[in-house]
C-alpha positions, 0 to 999 in steps of 0.5 A: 500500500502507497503513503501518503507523504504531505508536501513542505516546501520548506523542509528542502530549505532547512535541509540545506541551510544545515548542509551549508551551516556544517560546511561553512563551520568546516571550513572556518575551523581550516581556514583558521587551522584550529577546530571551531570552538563553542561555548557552554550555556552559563546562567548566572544567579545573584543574592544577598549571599553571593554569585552563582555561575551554572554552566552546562558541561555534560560530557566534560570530565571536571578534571579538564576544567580549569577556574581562574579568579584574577583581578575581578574576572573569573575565567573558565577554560576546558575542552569537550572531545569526540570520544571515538576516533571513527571519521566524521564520514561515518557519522549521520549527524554530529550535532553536539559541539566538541572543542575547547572553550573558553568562558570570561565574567568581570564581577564586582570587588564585593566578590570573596576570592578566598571563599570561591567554591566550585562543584560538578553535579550531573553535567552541570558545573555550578561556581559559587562565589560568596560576598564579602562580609562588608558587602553583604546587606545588613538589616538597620533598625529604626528607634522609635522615639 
């Protein structure tokens, strides 16, 4: 029995915009002689107590992270590898970016370099970076004549 296949005139556009997209990001990475590189998700969270960074590194060993706090930029560097050393021809789809990467956030003096915490837990890296006690908000309370 024949199906039927409905008509989208632009699934051939999408089609080729990725072909075009993985090919130009191929030949960026050899025309600079170096694999493309790409930037892990980050959101980051502000409260009374502190900063908090949360980058999003499944596939990332900790042990290749390396976090650096100089003169008010925390720096975070590492590199996600392909795991099999098969060709790319091999492959159907690669979609996952793989590569070194680099992360920079200037952040307020309030920041306490000594207490500067960081943990890995299911693919997230969450960098914890508390106030110091002077910044930190204090309540003050009103006398009442």
């Amino acid at each position: 029995m024949a199906m039927l296949t409905r008509y989208d005139p632009l699934r051939d556009l999408f089609r080729l915009q990725d072909v075009l997209s993985r090919n130009f990001d191929d030949r960026l990475g050899q025309l600079n002689g170096e694999a493309v590189g790409w930037s892990p998700s980050c959101d980051i969270f502000e409260d009374g107590e502190g900063v908090t960074l949360h980058f999003e590194l499944a596939g990332v060993d900790p042990k290749n992270v390396d976090i650096r706090f100089e003169n008010g930029v925390l720096t975070m560097r590492g590199e996600r590898k392909l795991e099999r050393e098969e060709k790319k021809e091999n492959y159907h789809r690669i979609e996952m970016q793989y590569g070194s990467f680099s992360r920079s956030f200037s952040l307020p003096g309030t920041v306490d370099a000594d207490k500067i915490r960081a943990e890995s837990k299911n693919g997230v890296l969450t960098v914890t970076l508390p106030k110091k006690p002077e910044a930190k908000p204090r309540p003050i309370q009103v006398k009442v004549n």
